[in-house]
C-alpha positions as CSV (number, residue, x, y, z in Angstrom):
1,X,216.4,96.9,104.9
2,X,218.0,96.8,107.9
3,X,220.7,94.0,109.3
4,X,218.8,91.9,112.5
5,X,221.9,92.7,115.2
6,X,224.0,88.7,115.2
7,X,222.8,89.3,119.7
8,X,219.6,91.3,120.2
9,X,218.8,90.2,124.4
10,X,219.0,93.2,126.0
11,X,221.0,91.7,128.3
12,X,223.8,91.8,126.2
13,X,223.5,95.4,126.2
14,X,223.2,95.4,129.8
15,X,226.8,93.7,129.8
16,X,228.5,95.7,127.1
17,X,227.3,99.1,129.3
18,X,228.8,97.5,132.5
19,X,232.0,96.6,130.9
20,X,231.8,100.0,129.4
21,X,232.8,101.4,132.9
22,X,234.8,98.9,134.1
23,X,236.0,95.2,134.1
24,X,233.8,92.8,136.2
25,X,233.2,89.3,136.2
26,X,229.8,87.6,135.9
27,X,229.1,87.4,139.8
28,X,229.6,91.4,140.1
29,X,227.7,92.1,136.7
30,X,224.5,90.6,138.3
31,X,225.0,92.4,141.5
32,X,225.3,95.7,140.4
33,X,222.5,95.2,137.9
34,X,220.0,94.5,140.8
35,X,221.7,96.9,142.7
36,X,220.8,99.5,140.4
37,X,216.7,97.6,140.1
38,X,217.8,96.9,135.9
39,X,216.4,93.8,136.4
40,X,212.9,95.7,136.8
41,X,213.4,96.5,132.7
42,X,216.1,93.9,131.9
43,X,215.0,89.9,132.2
44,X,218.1,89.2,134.8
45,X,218.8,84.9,135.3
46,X,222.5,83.9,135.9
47,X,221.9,80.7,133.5
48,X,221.2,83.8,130.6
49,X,223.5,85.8,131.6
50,X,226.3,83.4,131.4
51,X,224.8,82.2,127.8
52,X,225.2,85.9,127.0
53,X,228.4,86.2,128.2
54,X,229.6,83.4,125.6
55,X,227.9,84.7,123.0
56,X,229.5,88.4,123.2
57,X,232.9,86.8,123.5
58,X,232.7,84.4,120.5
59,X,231.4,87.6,118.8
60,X,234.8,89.4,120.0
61,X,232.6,92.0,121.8
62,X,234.0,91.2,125.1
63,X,237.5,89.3,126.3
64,X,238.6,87.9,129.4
65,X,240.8,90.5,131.0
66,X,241.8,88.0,134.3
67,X,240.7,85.7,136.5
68,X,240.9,85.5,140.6
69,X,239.7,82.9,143.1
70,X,238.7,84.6,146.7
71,X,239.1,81.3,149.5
72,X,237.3,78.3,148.2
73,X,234.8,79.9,145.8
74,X,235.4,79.0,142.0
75,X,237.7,80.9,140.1
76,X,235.8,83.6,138.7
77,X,236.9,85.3,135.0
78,X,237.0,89.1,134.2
79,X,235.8,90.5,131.5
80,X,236.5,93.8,129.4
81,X,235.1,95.6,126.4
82,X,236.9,95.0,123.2
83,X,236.5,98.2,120.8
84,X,234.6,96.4,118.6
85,X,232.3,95.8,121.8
86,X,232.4,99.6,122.4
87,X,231.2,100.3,118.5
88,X,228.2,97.5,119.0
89,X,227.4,98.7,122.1
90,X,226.7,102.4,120.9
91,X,225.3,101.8,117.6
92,X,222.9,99.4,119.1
93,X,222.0,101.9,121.9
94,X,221.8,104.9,119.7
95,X,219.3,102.4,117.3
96,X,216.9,101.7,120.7
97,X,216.4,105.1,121.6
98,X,216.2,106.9,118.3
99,X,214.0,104.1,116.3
100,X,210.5,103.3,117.3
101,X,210.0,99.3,116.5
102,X,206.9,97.5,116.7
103,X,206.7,95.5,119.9
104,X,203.6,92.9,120.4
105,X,202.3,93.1,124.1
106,X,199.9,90.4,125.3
107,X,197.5,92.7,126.7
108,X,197.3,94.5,123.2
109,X,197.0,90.5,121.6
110,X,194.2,90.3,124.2
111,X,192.4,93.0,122.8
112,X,192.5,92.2,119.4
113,X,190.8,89.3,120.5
114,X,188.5,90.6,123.2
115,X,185.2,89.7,121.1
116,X,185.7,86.5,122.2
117,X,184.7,86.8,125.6
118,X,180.8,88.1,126.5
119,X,180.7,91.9,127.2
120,X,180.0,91.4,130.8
121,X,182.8,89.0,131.7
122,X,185.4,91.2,129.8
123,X,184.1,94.3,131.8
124,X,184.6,92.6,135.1
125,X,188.0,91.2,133.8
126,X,189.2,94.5,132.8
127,X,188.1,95.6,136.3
128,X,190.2,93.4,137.5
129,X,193.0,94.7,136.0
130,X,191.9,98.7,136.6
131,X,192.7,97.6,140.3
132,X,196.2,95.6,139.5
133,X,197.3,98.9,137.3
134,X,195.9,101.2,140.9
135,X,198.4,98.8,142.6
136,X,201.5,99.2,140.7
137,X,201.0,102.9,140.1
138,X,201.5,103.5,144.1
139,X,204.4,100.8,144.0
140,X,206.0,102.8,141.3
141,X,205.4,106.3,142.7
142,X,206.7,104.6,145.9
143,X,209.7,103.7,144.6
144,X,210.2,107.0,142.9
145,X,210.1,108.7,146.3
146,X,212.0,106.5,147.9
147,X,214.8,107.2,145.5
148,X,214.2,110.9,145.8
149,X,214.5,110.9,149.6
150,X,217.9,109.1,148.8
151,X,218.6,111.9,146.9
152,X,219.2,110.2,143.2
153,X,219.6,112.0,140.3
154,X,216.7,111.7,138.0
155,X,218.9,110.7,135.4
156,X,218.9,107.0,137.2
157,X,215.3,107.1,137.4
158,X,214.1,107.7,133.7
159,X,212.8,104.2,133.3
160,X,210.9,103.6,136.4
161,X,209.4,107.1,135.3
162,X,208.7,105.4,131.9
163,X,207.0,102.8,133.2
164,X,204.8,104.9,135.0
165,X,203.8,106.9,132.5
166,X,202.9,104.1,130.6
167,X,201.1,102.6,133.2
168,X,198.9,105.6,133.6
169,X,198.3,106.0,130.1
170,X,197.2,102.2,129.8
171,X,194.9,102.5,132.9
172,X,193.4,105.8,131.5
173,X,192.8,103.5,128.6
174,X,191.0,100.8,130.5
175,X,188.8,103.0,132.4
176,X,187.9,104.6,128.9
177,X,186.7,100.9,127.5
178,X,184.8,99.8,130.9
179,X,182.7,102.9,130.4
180,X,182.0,102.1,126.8
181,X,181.2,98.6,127.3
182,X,179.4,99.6,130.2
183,X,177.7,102.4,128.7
184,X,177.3,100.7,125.3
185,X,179.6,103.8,124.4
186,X,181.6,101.2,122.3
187,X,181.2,101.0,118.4
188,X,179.8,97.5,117.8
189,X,178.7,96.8,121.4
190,X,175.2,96.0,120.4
191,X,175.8,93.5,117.8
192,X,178.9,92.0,120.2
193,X,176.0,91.4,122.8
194,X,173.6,89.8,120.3
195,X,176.5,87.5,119.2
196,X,176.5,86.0,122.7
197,X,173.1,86.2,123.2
198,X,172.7,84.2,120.6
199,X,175.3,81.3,121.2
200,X,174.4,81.2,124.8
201,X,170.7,80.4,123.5
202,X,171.6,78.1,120.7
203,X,173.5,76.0,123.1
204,X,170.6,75.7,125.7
Protein backbone atom coordinates (compact mmCIF):
# COMPACT_ATOMS: atom_id res chain seq x y z
CA UNK A 1 0.00 0.00 0.00
CA UNK A 2 1.23 3.07 -0.69
CA UNK A 3 2.45 5.97 1.87
CA UNK A 4 -0.36 9.23 1.53
CA UNK A 5 2.62 12.10 0.73
CA UNK A 6 2.90 14.13 4.80
CA UNK A 7 1.72 17.58 1.91
CA UNK A 8 -0.45 16.54 -1.07
CA UNK A 9 -1.93 20.46 -2.26
CA UNK A 10 -0.62 20.87 -5.39
CA UNK A 11 0.41 23.93 -4.50
CA UNK A 12 3.21 22.74 -2.74
CA UNK A 13 4.37 21.22 -5.80
CA UNK A 14 3.81 24.41 -7.49
CA UNK A 15 6.44 25.90 -4.89
CA UNK A 16 9.03 23.14 -4.82
CA UNK A 17 9.08 23.52 -8.96
CA UNK A 18 9.56 27.36 -8.57
CA UNK A 19 12.30 27.02 -5.98
CA UNK A 20 13.57 24.30 -8.31
CA UNK A 21 14.81 27.14 -10.67
CA UNK A 22 15.51 29.63 -8.48
CA UNK A 23 15.11 31.32 -4.97
CA UNK A 24 12.02 33.62 -4.67
CA UNK A 25 10.06 34.81 -1.86
CA UNK A 26 6.21 34.42 -1.53
CA UNK A 27 5.32 37.76 -3.30
CA UNK A 28 7.33 36.61 -6.60
CA UNK A 29 6.11 32.86 -6.34
CA UNK A 30 2.47 34.17 -6.81
CA UNK A 31 3.44 36.48 -9.56
CA UNK A 32 5.12 34.29 -11.81
CA UNK A 33 2.60 31.53 -11.17
CA UNK A 34 -0.18 33.77 -12.71
CA UNK A 35 2.11 35.00 -14.95
CA UNK A 36 2.53 31.76 -16.47
CA UNK A 37 -1.89 31.21 -16.02
CA UNK A 38 -0.92 27.98 -13.30
CA UNK A 39 -3.45 29.29 -11.39
CA UNK A 40 -5.90 28.16 -14.29
CA UNK A 41 -4.82 24.26 -12.98
CA UNK A 42 -3.43 25.14 -9.57
CA UNK A 43 -6.05 26.65 -6.70
CA UNK A 44 -3.68 30.01 -6.31
CA UNK A 45 -4.76 32.30 -2.72
CA UNK A 46 -1.92 34.06 -0.85
CA UNK A 47 -3.53 32.94 2.63
CA UNK A 48 -2.75 29.05 1.06
CA UNK A 49 0.13 29.74 -0.19
CA UNK A 50 1.67 31.16 2.79
CA UNK A 51 0.10 28.02 4.89
CA UNK A 52 2.01 26.02 2.31
CA UNK A 53 4.97 27.66 2.57
CA UNK A 54 5.09 26.70 6.46
CA UNK A 55 4.26 23.49 6.01
CA UNK A 56 7.24 22.64 3.34
CA UNK A 57 9.64 24.38 5.64
CA UNK A 58 8.70 22.56 8.96
CA UNK A 59 9.00 19.47 6.59
CA UNK A 60 12.68 20.69 5.75
CA UNK A 61 11.62 20.80 2.02
CA UNK A 62 12.36 24.38 1.63
CA UNK A 63 14.68 26.97 3.93
CA UNK A 64 14.84 30.61 4.05
CA UNK A 65 17.83 31.59 1.96
CA UNK A 66 17.50 35.69 2.82
CA UNK A 67 15.39 38.28 3.43
CA UNK A 68 15.18 42.03 1.83
CA UNK A 69 12.92 45.00 2.53
CA UNK A 70 12.36 47.32 -0.81
CA UNK A 71 11.28 51.12 0.82
CA UNK A 72 8.43 50.70 3.33
CA UNK A 73 6.98 47.33 2.18
CA UNK A 74 7.43 44.42 4.79
CA UNK A 75 10.43 42.56 4.82
CA UNK A 76 9.93 39.85 2.57
CA UNK A 77 11.93 36.16 3.15
CA UNK A 78 13.52 33.98 0.38
CA UNK A 79 13.26 30.80 0.06
CA UNK A 80 15.35 27.79 -1.51
CA UNK A 81 15.00 24.17 -2.18
CA UNK A 82 16.65 21.94 0.36
CA UNK A 83 17.74 18.43 -1.37
CA UNK A 84 15.45 16.76 0.42
CA UNK A 85 12.88 19.26 -1.21
CA UNK A 86 14.46 18.38 -4.64
CA UNK A 87 13.96 14.39 -3.95
CA UNK A 88 10.04 15.13 -2.79
CA UNK A 89 9.53 17.22 -5.43
CA UNK A 90 10.48 14.57 -8.26
CA UNK A 91 9.17 11.54 -6.73
CA UNK A 92 6.00 13.29 -6.25
CA UNK A 93 5.94 14.62 -9.81
CA UNK A 94 7.13 11.42 -11.36
CA UNK A 95 3.99 9.60 -9.11
CA UNK A 96 1.30 12.44 -10.81
CA UNK A 97 2.17 11.78 -14.16
CA UNK A 98 2.89 8.12 -14.38
CA UNK A 99 -0.06 6.84 -11.83
CA UNK A 100 -3.69 7.21 -12.81
CA UNK A 101 -5.63 7.90 -9.30
CA UNK A 102 -9.28 8.03 -8.90
CA UNK A 103 -10.41 11.61 -8.75
CA UNK A 104 -14.33 12.31 -7.87
CA UNK A 105 -15.74 15.23 -10.04
CA UNK A 106 -19.10 16.74 -9.21
CA UNK A 107 -20.43 16.54 -12.49
CA UNK A 108 -19.62 12.66 -12.49
CA UNK A 109 -21.42 12.69 -8.54
CA UNK A 110 -24.28 14.43 -10.55
CA UNK A 111 -24.71 11.77 -12.73
CA UNK A 112 -24.74 9.02 -10.54
CA UNK A 113 -27.53 10.69 -9.16
CA UNK A 114 -29.28 12.07 -12.20
CA UNK A 115 -32.45 9.74 -11.67
CA UNK A 116 -33.44 12.10 -9.29
CA UNK A 117 -34.39 14.77 -11.40
CA UNK A 118 -37.56 14.13 -14.15
CA UNK A 119 -36.13 13.30 -17.71
CA UNK A 120 -37.23 16.52 -19.08
CA UNK A 121 -35.69 18.89 -16.51
CA UNK A 122 -32.30 17.00 -16.62
CA UNK A 123 -32.36 17.33 -20.57
CA UNK A 124 -32.89 20.99 -20.42
CA UNK A 125 -30.19 21.17 -17.60
CA UNK A 126 -27.67 19.29 -19.49
CA UNK A 127 -28.50 21.75 -22.29
CA UNK A 128 -27.58 24.23 -20.28
CA UNK A 129 -24.45 23.00 -19.74
CA UNK A 130 -23.82 21.80 -23.75
CA UNK A 131 -23.84 25.69 -24.21
CA UNK A 132 -21.37 26.52 -21.00
CA UNK A 133 -18.86 23.64 -22.43
CA UNK A 134 -19.47 25.62 -26.35
CA UNK A 135 -18.30 28.68 -24.30
CA UNK A 136 -15.18 27.49 -22.76
CA UNK A 137 -14.09 25.44 -25.73
CA UNK A 138 -13.67 28.95 -27.85
CA UNK A 139 -12.17 30.56 -24.58
CA UNK A 140 -9.71 27.79 -24.49
CA UNK A 141 -8.84 27.53 -28.24
CA UNK A 142 -8.65 31.35 -27.81
CA UNK A 143 -6.18 31.21 -25.51
CA UNK A 144 -4.20 28.59 -27.32
CA UNK A 145 -3.87 31.00 -30.30
CA UNK A 146 -3.21 33.70 -28.50
CA UNK A 147 -0.14 31.96 -27.05
CA UNK A 148 0.78 30.65 -30.47
CA UNK A 149 0.80 34.14 -32.06
CA UNK A 150 3.21 34.95 -29.12
CA UNK A 151 5.06 32.32 -30.31
CA UNK A 152 5.23 29.80 -27.06
CA UNK A 153 6.49 26.67 -27.16
CA UNK A 154 3.95 23.99 -26.90
CA UNK A 155 5.69 22.59 -24.16
CA UNK A 156 4.07 25.54 -21.89
CA UNK A 157 0.78 24.90 -23.26
CA UNK A 158 0.25 21.07 -22.56
CA UNK A 159 -2.35 21.70 -19.84
CA UNK A 160 -4.53 24.26 -21.33
CA UNK A 161 -4.42 21.57 -24.35
CA UNK A 162 -5.47 19.04 -21.58
CA UNK A 163 -8.22 20.79 -20.61
CA UNK A 164 -9.46 21.11 -23.88
CA UNK A 165 -9.34 17.83 -24.78
CA UNK A 166 -11.17 16.96 -21.88
CA UNK A 167 -13.63 19.48 -22.39
CA UNK A 168 -14.45 18.09 -25.82
CA UNK A 169 -14.57 14.71 -24.85
CA UNK A 170 -17.13 15.63 -21.92
CA UNK A 171 -19.32 17.75 -24.31
CA UNK A 172 -19.24 14.92 -26.91
CA UNK A 173 -20.56 13.00 -23.88
CA UNK A 174 -23.34 15.27 -23.09
CA UNK A 175 -24.64 15.66 -26.52
CA UNK A 176 -24.59 11.66 -26.59
CA UNK A 177 -27.05 11.55 -23.32
CA UNK A 178 -29.43 14.54 -24.48
CA UNK A 179 -30.09 12.47 -27.54
CA UNK A 180 -30.76 9.37 -25.53
CA UNK A 181 -32.93 10.95 -23.17
CA UNK A 182 -34.45 12.73 -25.91
CA UNK A 183 -34.69 9.94 -28.13
CA UNK A 184 -35.55 7.42 -25.26
CA UNK A 185 -32.09 5.96 -26.73
CA UNK A 186 -31.21 5.58 -23.01
CA UNK A 187 -31.34 2.08 -21.19
CA UNK A 188 -34.00 2.53 -18.45
CA UNK A 189 -35.61 5.81 -19.85
CA UNK A 190 -38.96 4.35 -19.91
CA UNK A 191 -39.31 3.10 -16.48
CA UNK A 192 -37.27 6.57 -15.27
CA UNK A 193 -40.32 8.40 -16.88
CA UNK A 194 -42.96 6.25 -15.28
CA UNK A 195 -41.19 6.80 -11.84
CA UNK A 196 -42.08 10.55 -12.18
CA UNK A 197 -45.05 10.06 -13.72
CA UNK A 198 -46.04 8.39 -11.01
CA UNK A 199 -44.90 10.62 -8.00
CA UNK A 200 -46.09 13.74 -9.82
CA UNK A 201 -49.62 11.94 -9.79
CA UNK A 202 -49.58 10.58 -6.38
CA UNK A 203 -48.78 13.91 -5.06
CA UNK A 204 -51.83 15.64 -6.94
Amino acid sequence: MKTPRKISNPLALAVLVLLFEKSMHPYEMAATLKQRGKEQSIKLRYGSLYTVIGQLERETFIEPAGTDRAGARPERTTYRLTETGEAEMNAWLRSLVSEPVKEYPQFEAALSLLPALPPREAQVLLTQRLGRLDEGERKLQSELEGAAAMNLPPLFLIETEYALALLRAERTYVKTLIRGIETAELGGIKQWRQWHAERTGARS
